[in-house]
N, C-alpha and C positions, 0 to 999 in steps of 0.2 A: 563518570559518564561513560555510557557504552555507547559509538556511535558508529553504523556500518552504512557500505554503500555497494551496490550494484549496479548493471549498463548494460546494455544492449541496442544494438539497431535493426527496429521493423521498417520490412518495406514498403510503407505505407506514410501519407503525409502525418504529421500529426494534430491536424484536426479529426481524420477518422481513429487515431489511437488515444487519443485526450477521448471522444465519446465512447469508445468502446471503458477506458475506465473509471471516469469520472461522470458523462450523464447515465451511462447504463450499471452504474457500480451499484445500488441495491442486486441488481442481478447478476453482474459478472463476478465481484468479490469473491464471494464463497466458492468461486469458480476456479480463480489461478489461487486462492489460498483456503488449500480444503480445510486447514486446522477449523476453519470458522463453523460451527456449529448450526449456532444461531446468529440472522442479522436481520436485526429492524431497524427500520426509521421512527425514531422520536418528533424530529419537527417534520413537519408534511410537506411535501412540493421537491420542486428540484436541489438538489445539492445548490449550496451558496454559503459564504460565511457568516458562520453561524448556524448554520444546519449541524444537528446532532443524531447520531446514530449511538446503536447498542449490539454490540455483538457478545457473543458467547465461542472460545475457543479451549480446544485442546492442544496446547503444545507439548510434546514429549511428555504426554500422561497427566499434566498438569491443565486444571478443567481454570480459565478467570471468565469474569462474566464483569465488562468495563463499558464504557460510553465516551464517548471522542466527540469533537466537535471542529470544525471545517474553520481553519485560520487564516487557512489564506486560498486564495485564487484567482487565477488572472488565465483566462478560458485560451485551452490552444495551449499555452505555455506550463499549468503548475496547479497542485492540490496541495494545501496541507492540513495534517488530520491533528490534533494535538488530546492525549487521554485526558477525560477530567477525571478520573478515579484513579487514574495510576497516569505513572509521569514520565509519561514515553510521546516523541512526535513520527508523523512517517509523513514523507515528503515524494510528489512524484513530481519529476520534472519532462518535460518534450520540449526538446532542440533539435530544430529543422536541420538540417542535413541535405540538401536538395530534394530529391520528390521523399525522402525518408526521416526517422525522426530516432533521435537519440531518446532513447526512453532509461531514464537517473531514477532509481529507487532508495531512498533516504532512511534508514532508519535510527531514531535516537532514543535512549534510555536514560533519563535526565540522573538517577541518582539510584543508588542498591540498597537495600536496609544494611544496617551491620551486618545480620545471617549470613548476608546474602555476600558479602565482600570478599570473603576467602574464594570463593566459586564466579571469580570475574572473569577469567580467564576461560572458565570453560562456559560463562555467558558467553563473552564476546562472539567464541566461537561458532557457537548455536545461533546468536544473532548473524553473523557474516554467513552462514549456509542459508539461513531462514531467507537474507535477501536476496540471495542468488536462485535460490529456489521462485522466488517469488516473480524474478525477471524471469526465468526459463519460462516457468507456467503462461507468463503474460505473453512471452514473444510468439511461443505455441499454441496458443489460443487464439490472439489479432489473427498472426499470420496464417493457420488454417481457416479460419472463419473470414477476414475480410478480405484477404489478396485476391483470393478467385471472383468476390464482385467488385474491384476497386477499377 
């Protein structure tokens, strides 16, 4: 298992950081994480558990094209996205901090094929930058876009 994690703190509560990326996430995704190509929604209406999505990403030249589904959430506090095509989960969490929210980005890779085993190492690696990237992109984005109307 490859499992990484990333942190950061926006200055913002985290109910405006949970909407900016869990109810506006058809729209902001593609946003803090450009690999995403393509993202649509499979089930219709708001994100909830059970809601499935479909993205199309290019990571380091490598094109997958997977569908995830919504395992957990508990609003204000947490998403989790779990692949049904491929066996990876990502986890966001928001913990208050006084007017501010610790923002936990989770990612896990349930298992490698053999191929893929000798090259764990420079997985892991790529997975630990991909998550830090992934908080930078998000802290830069809330924080330019919603501090100036909070």
């Amino acid at each position: 298992m490859v499992k990484t994690q990333a942190q950061t703190l926006i200055r913002l509560p985290p109910a405006q950081v949970f909407g900016f990326v869990v109810e506006d996430f058809l729209h902001n995704y593609p946003r803090w994480s450009p690999e995403v190509q393509s993202l649509q929604a499979i089930t219709q209406g708001p994100i909830r558990v059970g809601w499935i999505g479909r993205q199309i990403r290019v990571d380091q030249g490598r094109r997958t094209d997977s569908r995830f589904r919504v395992v957990a959430l508990e609003s204000g506090r947490r998403v989790s996205f779990r692949g049904t095509t491929d066996p990876y989960l990502i986890e966001y969490r928001f913990e208050p901090i006084g007017e501010h929210t610790h923002l936990i980005f989770i990612f896990e890779l349930a298992r490698l094929g053999l191929a893929l085993r000798p090259f764990e190492k420079l997985i892991r690696i790529a997975a630990q930058d991909g998550a830090e990237r992934v908080i930078h992109n998000l802290k830069g984005l809330i924080e330019s876009e919603l501090v100036d109307t909070a």
